[in-house]
C-alpha positions in Angstrom: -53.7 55.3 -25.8 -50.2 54.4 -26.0 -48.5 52.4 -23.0 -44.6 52.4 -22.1 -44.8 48.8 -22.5 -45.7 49.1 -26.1 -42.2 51.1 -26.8 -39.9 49.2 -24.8 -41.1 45.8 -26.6 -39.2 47.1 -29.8 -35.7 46.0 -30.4 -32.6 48.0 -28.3 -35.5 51.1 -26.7 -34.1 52.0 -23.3 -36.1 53.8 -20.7 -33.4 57.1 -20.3 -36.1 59.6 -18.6 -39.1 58.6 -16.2 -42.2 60.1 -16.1 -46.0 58.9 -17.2 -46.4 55.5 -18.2 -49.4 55.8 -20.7 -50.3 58.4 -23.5 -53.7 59.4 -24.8 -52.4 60.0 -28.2 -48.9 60.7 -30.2 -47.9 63.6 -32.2 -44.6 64.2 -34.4 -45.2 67.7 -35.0 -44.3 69.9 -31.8 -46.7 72.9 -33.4 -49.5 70.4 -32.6 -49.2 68.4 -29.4 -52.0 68.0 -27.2 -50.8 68.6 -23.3 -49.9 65.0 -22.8 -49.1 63.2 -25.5 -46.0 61.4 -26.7 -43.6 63.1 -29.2 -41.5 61.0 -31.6 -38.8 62.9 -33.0 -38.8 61.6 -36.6 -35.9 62.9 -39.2 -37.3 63.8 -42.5 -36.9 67.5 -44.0 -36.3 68.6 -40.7 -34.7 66.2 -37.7 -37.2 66.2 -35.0 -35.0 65.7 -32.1 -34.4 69.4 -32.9 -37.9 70.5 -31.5 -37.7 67.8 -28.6 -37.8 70.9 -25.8 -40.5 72.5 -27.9 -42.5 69.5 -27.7 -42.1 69.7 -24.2 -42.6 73.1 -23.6 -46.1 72.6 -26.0 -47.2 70.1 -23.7 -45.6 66.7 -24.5 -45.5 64.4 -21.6 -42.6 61.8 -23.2 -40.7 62.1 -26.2 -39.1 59.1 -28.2 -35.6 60.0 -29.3 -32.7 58.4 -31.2 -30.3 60.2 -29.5 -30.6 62.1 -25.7 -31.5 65.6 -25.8 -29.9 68.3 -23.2 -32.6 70.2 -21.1 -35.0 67.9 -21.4 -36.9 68.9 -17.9 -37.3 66.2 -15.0 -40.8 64.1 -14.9 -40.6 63.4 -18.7 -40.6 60.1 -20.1 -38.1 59.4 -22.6 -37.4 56.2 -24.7 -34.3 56.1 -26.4 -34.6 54.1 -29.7 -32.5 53.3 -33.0 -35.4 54.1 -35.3 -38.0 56.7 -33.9 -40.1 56.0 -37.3 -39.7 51.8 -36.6 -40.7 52.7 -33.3 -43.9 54.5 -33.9 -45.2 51.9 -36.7 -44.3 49.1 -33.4 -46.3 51.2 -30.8 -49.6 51.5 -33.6 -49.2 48.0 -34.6 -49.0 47.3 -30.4 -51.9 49.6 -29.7 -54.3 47.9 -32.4 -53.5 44.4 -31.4 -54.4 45.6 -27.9 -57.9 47.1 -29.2 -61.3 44.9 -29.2 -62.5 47.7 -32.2 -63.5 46.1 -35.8 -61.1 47.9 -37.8 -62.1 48.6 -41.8 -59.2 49.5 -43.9 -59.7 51.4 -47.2 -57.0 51.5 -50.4 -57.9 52.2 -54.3 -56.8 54.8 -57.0 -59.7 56.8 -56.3 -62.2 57.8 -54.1 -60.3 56.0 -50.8 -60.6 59.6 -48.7 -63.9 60.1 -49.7 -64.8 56.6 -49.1 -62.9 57.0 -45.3 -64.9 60.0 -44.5 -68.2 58.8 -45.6 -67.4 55.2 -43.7 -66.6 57.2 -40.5 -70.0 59.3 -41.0 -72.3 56.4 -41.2 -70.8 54.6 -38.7 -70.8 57.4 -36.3 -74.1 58.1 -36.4 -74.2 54.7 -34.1 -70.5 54.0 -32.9 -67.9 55.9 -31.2 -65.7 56.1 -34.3 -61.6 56.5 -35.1 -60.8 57.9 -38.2 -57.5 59.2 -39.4 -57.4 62.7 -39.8 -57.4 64.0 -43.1 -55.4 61.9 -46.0 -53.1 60.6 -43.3 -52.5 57.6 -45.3 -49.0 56.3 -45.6 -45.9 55.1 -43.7 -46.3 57.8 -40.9 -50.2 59.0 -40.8 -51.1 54.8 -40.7 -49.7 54.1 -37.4 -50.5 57.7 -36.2 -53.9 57.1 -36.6 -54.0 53.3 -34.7 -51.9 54.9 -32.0 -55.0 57.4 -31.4 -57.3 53.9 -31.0 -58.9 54.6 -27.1 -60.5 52.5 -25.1 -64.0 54.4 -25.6 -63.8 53.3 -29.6 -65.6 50.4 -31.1 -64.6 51.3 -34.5 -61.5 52.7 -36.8 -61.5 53.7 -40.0 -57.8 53.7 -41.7 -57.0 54.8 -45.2 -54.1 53.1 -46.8 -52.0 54.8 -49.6 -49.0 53.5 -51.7 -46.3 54.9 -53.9 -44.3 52.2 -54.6 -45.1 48.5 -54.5 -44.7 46.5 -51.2 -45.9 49.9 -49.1 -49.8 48.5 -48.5 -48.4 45.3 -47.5 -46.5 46.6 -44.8 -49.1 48.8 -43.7 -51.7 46.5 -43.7 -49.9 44.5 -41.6 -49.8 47.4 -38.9 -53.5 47.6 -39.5 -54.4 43.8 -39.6 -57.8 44.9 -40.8 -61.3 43.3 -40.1 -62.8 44.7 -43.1 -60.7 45.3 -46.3 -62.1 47.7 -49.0 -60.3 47.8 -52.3 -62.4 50.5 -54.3 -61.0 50.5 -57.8 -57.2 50.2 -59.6 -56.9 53.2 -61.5 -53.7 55.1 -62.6 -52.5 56.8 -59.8 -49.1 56.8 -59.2 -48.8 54.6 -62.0 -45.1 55.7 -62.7 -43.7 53.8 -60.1 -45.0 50.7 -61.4 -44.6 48.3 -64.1 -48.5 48.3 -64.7 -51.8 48.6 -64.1 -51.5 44.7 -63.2 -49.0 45.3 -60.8 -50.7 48.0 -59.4 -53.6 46.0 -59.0 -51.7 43.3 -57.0 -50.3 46.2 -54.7 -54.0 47.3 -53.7 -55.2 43.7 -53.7 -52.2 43.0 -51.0 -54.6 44.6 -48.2 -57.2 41.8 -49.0 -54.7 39.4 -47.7 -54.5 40.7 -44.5 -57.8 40.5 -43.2 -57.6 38.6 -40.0 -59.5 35.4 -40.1 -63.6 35.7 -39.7 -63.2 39.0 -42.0 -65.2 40.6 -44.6 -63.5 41.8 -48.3 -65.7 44.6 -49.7 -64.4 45.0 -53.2 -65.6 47.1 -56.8 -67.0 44.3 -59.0 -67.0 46.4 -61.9 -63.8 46.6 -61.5 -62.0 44.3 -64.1 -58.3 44.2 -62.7 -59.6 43.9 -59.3 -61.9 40.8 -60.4 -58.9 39.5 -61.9 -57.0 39.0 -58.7 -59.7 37.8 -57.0 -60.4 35.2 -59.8 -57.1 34.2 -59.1 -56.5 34.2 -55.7 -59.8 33.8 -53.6 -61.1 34.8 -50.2 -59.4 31.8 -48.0 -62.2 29.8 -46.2 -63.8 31.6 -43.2 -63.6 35.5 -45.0 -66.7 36.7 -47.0 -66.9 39.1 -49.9 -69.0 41.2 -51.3 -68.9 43.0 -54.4 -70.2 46.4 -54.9 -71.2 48.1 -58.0 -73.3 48.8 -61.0 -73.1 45.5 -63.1 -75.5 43.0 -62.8 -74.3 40.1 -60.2 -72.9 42.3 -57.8 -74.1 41.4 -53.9 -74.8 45.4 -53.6 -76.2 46.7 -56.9 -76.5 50.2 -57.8 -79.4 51.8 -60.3 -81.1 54.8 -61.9 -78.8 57.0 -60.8 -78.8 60.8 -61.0 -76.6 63.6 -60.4 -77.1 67.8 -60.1 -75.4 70.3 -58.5 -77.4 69.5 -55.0 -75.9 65.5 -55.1 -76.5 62.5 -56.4 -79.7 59.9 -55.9 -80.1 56.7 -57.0 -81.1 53.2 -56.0 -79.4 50.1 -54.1 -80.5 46.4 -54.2 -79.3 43.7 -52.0 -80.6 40.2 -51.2 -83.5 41.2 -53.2 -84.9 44.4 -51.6 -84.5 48.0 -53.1 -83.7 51.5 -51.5 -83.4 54.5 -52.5 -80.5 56.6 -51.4 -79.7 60.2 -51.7 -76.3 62.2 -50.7 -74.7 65.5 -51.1 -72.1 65.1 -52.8 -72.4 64.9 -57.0 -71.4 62.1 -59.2 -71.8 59.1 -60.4 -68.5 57.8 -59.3 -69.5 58.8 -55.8 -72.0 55.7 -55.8 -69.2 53.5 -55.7 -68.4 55.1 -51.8 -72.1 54.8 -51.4 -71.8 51.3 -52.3 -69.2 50.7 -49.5 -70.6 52.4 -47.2 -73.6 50.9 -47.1 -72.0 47.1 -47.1 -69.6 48.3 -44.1 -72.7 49.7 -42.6 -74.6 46.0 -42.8 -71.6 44.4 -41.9 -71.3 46.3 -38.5 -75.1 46.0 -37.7 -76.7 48.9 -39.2 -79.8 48.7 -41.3 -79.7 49.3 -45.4 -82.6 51.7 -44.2 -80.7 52.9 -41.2 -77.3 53.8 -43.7 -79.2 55.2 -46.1 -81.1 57.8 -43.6 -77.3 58.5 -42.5 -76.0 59.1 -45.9 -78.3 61.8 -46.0 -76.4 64.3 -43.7 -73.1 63.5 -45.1 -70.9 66.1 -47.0 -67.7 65.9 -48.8 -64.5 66.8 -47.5 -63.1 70.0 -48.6 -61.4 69.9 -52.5 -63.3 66.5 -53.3 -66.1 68.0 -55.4 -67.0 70.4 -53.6 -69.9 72.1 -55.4 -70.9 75.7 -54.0 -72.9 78.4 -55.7 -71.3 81.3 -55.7 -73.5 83.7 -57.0 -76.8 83.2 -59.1 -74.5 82.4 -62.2 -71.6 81.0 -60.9 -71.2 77.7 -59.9 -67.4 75.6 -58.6 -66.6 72.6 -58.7 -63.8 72.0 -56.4 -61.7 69.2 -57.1 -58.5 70.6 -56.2 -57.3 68.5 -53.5 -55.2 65.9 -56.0 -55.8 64.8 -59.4 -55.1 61.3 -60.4 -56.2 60.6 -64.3 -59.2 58.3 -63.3 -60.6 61.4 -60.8 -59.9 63.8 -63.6 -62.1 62.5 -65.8 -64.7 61.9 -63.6 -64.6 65.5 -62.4 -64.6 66.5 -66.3 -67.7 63.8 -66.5 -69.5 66.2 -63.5 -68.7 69.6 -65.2 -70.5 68.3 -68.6 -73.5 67.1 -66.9 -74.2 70.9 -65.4 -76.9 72.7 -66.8 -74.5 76.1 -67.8 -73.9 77.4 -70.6 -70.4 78.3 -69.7 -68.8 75.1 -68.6 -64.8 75.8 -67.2 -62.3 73.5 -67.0 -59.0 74.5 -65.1 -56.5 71.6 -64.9 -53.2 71.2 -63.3 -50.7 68.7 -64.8 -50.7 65.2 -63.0 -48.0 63.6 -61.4 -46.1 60.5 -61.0 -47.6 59.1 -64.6 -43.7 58.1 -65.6 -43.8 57.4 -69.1 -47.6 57.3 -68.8 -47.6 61.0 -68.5 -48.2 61.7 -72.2 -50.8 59.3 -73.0 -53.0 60.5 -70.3 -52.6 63.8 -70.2 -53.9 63.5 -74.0 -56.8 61.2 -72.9 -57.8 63.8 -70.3 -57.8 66.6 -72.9 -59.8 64.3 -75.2 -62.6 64.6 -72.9 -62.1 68.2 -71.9 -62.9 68.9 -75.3 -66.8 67.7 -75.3 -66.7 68.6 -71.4 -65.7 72.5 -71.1 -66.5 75.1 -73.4 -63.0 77.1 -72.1 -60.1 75.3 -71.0 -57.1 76.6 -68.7 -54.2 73.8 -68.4 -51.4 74.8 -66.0 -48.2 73.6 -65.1 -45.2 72.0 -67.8 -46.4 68.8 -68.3 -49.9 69.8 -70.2 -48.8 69.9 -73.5 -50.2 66.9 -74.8 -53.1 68.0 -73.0 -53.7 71.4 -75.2 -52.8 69.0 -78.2 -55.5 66.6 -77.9 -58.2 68.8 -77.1 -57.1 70.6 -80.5 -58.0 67.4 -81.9 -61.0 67.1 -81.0 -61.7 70.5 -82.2 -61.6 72.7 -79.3 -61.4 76.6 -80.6 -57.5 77.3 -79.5 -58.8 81.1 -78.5 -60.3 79.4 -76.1 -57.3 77.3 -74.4 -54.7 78.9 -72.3 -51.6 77.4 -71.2 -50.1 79.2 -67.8 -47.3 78.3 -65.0 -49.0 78.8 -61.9 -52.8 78.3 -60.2 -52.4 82.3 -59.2 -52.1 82.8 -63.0 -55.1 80.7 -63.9 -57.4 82.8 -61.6 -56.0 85.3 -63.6 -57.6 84.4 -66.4 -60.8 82.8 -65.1 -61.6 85.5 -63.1 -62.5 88.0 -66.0 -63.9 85.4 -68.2 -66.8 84.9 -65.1 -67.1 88.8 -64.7 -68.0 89.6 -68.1 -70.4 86.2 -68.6 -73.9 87.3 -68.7 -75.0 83.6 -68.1 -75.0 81.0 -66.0 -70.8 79.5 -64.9 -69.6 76.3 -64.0 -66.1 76.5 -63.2 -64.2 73.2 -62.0 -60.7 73.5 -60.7 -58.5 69.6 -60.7 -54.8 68.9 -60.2 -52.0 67.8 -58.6 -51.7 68.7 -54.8 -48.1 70.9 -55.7 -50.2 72.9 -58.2 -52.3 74.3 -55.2 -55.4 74.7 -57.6 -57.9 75.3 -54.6 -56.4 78.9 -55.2 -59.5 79.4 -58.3 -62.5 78.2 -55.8 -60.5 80.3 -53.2 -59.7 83.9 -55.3 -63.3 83.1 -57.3 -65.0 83.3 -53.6 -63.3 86.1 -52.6 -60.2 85.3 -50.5 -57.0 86.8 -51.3 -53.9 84.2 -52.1 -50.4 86.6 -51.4 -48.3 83.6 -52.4 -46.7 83.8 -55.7 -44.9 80.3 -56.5 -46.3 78.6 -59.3 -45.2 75.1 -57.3 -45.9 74.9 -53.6 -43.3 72.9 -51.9 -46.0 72.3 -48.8 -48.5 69.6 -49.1 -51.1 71.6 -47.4 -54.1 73.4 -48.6 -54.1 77.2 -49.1 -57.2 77.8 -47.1 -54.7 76.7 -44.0 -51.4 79.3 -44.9 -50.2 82.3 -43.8 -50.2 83.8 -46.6 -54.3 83.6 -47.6 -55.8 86.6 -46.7 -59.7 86.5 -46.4 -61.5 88.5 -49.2 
C-alpha cells in the first residue's frame, strides 16, 4: 500500500494530476498492472513514459512520470518526478518504515531464492506472509517488493542480489532488515570483483543493517563469512546464530541423505534433535533448511512446528527440480542460473543417482572475468567422475571439455554445441536408444535458456532458434513454446 504522501516526500515530485491518494500495490510493467495500482514509468531498454496511456488504459490508477504525458485521462494521479527509479526505491523505503512486519532479508552466492521461497513457506503456514515474486532481487524488484507490504502482513521476506560492490548496501538500506541471512560467499558474479574477500564484505554489508534488537543468521561453515564476522562482530543488542554442519554451530545439521524423492537428515539445537525431511534433493539444500528453521524459532514457531512445515515444501521451478519422466528417465532441472558453486553441487546430485546413465548438459557461466577459465576447468574436473556423457554448450566451455579430458573422460562421449535447442538435439537420441535407467541434469547461465532439455525431454515443443536469449525469462513462459 503506497500513499501520495510517500512520493511527494522525495526531492522536486509535484502533484501534476489528482486522483486516488493511496495504492494497493506498484507495477512498472503496463502488460501487468492490477486495476488500481501505481505505474512508474522507468527508462531502461524501453522508456516507460511511452506505455503511460497503456498503463492507464490496463487499469493503473496514478502513474509517476519524469516528464507529463498528453491524454492522460481526468481522475488520475500523477507525480511528476526527476528520477522515477529514485522515486520508487523512496516510496519502498517509505512504505517499510511505515510497516510494523519483521522483515528477514536474504543475500549469498547460492541458494538465496531457494532459501526466500522456503522462508516464505514455513512462515506462511502461520503468518500472513510478503515475499518478492520470483528472483526480484536487485535495484528495481527490492523496492517493488516492500512497496507491495499491506497492512494485513506480519511478515516479508526480501531477497537481495548484487553485481557490483556497494549494490546490497544500498539495498539493504531500503530494506532495513530485522533478520539478516547471509547464506554462503561463493563465486557468483565474481568478475566484477577484486575477490572472493571482497565479495564476502559485499554480502556481509547486509549484516550491518539490521535495525537494533535484530537477529544475524549466518553459514558457519562458511570460512569467508566467519572471517568478517571475526572481524567485525554483531554490535551489542543483535544476536547470531550460526547454521551449518560443523561442530559449534547454534543449529547443527547430521546424517544426512539425499535421493531422487528429497533429502532427510537431522538438526540439533540447544541440545535437542529432530529429524527433518523435504522435497527437494541435496545436501546443499540443508543449508536453506538450516535457515529456515532458525527464522522459523526466531518468529515463534516451534523446531517441531518448522520441521512439520518443511514437509510440504517444493522447489521453485529450475532449482533442482527432479521429475521422473518415464520409468528410465529421470531430470534434474537446474536451469534457472548457474553460478560455479551451484554447478557443482548440481554435478554432486547427478553422481549420487542410482542410473547407469548419468547426463550432464552445461551451459557456460557468466560474469567469472578472468576467473572464467579456472572454473570452468574445475567444473569439468568434477563432470568427469559425475556424468558418464557430457554436453557443454555455449563459447566459453572450452576449458571445460579440456579438463574433463584430463581426468579421462572418453572424448566420444563429450560434445561441444552453440545453443540449448542443439543440446536437446543430442540428448534426446542418446535417452531414446538407452535401454536403462537416465539421469539427465540440465545447468547454466539464465541467457543459455537450458530449461529447453527438461522442457523438449518432457515433451513441449521450443520454436525459438537463438542459441542466446536476449530475455531473462524462462521458456515455459514464451510465445514461442508450444506444448508437446
Amino acid at each position: 500500500m503506497i500513499e501520495i504522501a510517500d512520493l511527494l516526500a522525495v526531492g522536486s515530485a509535484a502533484l501534476i494530476g489528482h486522483g486516488p491518494s493511496s495504492f494497493p500495490g506498484v507495477s512498472v510493467n503496463s502488460r501487468e498492472i492490477v486495476p488500481g495500482e501505481l505505474f512508474f514509468a522507468l527508462k531502461g531498454n524501453r522508456d516507460g513514459h511511452e506505455f503511460v496511456l497503456d498503463a492507464i488504459r490496463a487499469g493503473a490508477a496514478g502513474v509517476v512520470v519524469e516528464r507529463e504525458i498528453p491524454g492522460v485521462p481526468a481522475g488520475t494521479t500523477v507525480v511528476k518526478v526527476a528520477d522515477t527509479l529514485t522515486a520508487l526505491q523512496s516510496a519502498g523505503a517509505a512504505r517499510r518504515a511505515r510497516s510494523d512486519a519483521t522483515v528477514i532479508a536474504v543475500t549469498g552466492s547460492v541458494g538465496k531464492t531457494t532459501t526466500k521461497s522456503m522462508l516464505a513457506h514455513v512462515l506462511g503456514s502461520r503468518f500472513p506472509v510478503l515475499s518478492n515474486k520470483k528472483s526480484f532481487n536487485n535495484h528495481i524488484g527490492v523496492p517493488l517488493n516492500l512497496s507491495s507490504i499491506g497492512p494485513e502482513h506480519t511478515h516479508v521476506v526480501a531477497e537481495i542480489g548484487t553485481n557490483h560492490r556497494g549494490e546490497i548496501d544500498a539495498l539493504a538500506a531500503l530494506v532495513s532488515p530485522d533478520i539478516a541471512v547471509v547464506t554462503n560467499v561463493g563465486f557468483a558474479h565474481i568478475g566484477n570483483f577484486a575477490n572472493r574477500a571482497e565479495l564476502a564484505d559485499e554480502k556481509t554489508d547486509l549484516l550491518r543493517r539490521v535495525r537494533p534488537g535484530g537477529l544475524w543468521i549466518i553459514n558457519g561453515d562458511d570460512e569467508l563469512v566467519r572471517s568478517v564476522v571475526a572481524r567485525q562482530p554483531p554490535p551489542e543488542g543483535i544476536r547470531m546464530v550460526r547454521v551449518g554442519f560443523e561442530i559449534g554451530n547454534d543449529i547443527q545439521a547430521n546424517d544426512v541423505r539425499f535421493d531422487e524423492s528429497g533429502t532427510t537428515g537431522t538438526v540439533t539445537t540447544d541440545g535437542v534433535t529432530t529429524r527433518f525431511e523435504v522435497a527437494i534433493s541435496g545436501r546443499h539444500f540443508v543449508y536453506a533448511v538450516l535457515v529456515t528453521l532458525a527464522v522459523g524459532r526466531a518468529c515463534g514457531i516451534s523446531l517441531e512446528g518448522g520441521v512439520e512445515a518443511l514437509r510440504t515444501f517444493t522447489a521453485p521451478p529450475g532449482r533442482a527440480s527432479l521429475a521422473r519422466v518415464t520409468p528410465n528417465l529421470l531430470l534434474l532441472d537446474d536451469s534457472y542460473n548457474a553460478s560455479p558453486d551451484a554447478t557443482l553441487a548440481a554435478l554432486e546430485l547427478l553422481g549420487g543417482m542410482p542410473a547407469a546413465v548419468r547426463i550432464a548438459m552445461l551451459g557456460e557461466m557468466r560474469e567469472l572475468g578472468g576467473h572464467s577459465g579456472e572454473l570452468h576447468a574445475l567444473v569439468g574436473k568434477t563432470a568427469a567422475s559425475a556424468a558418464t556423457h557430457l554436453i557443454v554448450v555455449g563459447e566459453a566451455t572450452r576449458d571445460l571439455v579440456d579438463a574433463a579430458h584430463a581426468e579421462g573422460f572418453d572424448p566420444a562421449r563429450i560434445w561441444s554445441v552453440l545453443s540449448a535447442r542443439d543440446a536437446l538435439a543430442i540428448v534426446a537420441p542418446i535417452v531414446a536408444a538407452a535401454d536403462t535407467s537416465c539421469a539427465v541434469l540440465a545447468k547454466g547461465s539464465r541467457l543459455m535458456h537450458m530449461e529447453r532439455v527438461p522442457l523438449g525431454l518432457a515433451g513441449a515443443t521450443v520454436g525459438c532458434s537463438l542459441a542466446v536469449c536476449p530475455l531473462y525469462i524462462h521458456c515455459a513462459d514464451c510465445p514461442k513454446l508450444e506444448a508437446g
